[in-house]
N, C-alpha and C positions, 0 to 999 in steps of 0.2 A: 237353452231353456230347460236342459234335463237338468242341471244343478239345484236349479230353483225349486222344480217339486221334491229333490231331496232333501232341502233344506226346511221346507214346509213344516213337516211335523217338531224341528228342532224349534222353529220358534213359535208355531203354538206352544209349545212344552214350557218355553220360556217367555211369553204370553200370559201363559196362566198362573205359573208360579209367580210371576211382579203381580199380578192383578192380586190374588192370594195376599200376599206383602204387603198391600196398600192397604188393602180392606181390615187386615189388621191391624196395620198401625192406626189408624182413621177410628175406629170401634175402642180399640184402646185408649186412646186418647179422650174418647167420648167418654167412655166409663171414669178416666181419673177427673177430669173435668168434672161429670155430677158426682164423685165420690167428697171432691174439696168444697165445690157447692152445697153438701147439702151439713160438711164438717164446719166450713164457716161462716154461710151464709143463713142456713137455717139452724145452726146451733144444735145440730145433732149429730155428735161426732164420733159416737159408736157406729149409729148407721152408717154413715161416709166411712168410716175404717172397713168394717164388714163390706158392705157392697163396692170398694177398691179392692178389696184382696179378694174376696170370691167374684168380683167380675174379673179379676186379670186372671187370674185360676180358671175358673170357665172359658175365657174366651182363646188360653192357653190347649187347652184340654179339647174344646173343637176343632179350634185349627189345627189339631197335631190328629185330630183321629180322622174327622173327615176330611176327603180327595176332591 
């Protein structure tokens, strides 16, 4: 049983980094999804360009500065 609370913090650590992982792939996804939506669905395809490349730039930018 001693091993295992050694190991504890090792997979929190890699726990939250997969969670971290998902949560951006999933957000990402989301943002290009309404970025093509709104480029060919609603025929505004400055906006869908604009808010794909600064949502993927922002959501780049969070996940690398906040922990």
């Amino acid at each position: 049983m001693a091993e295992a609370k050694d190991d504890y913090p090792a997979h929190v650590a890699t726990y939250t980094a997969f969670s971290k992982l998902v949560t951006f792939s999933l957000l990402w996804i989301i943002v290009l999804l309404v970025s093509m939506a709104l480029g060919l669905i609603a025929h505004l395809p400055l906006l869908g360009l604009v808010l794909g490349i600064g949502g993927s730039i922002a959501l780049l930018v969070a996940f690398a500065v906040l922990n």
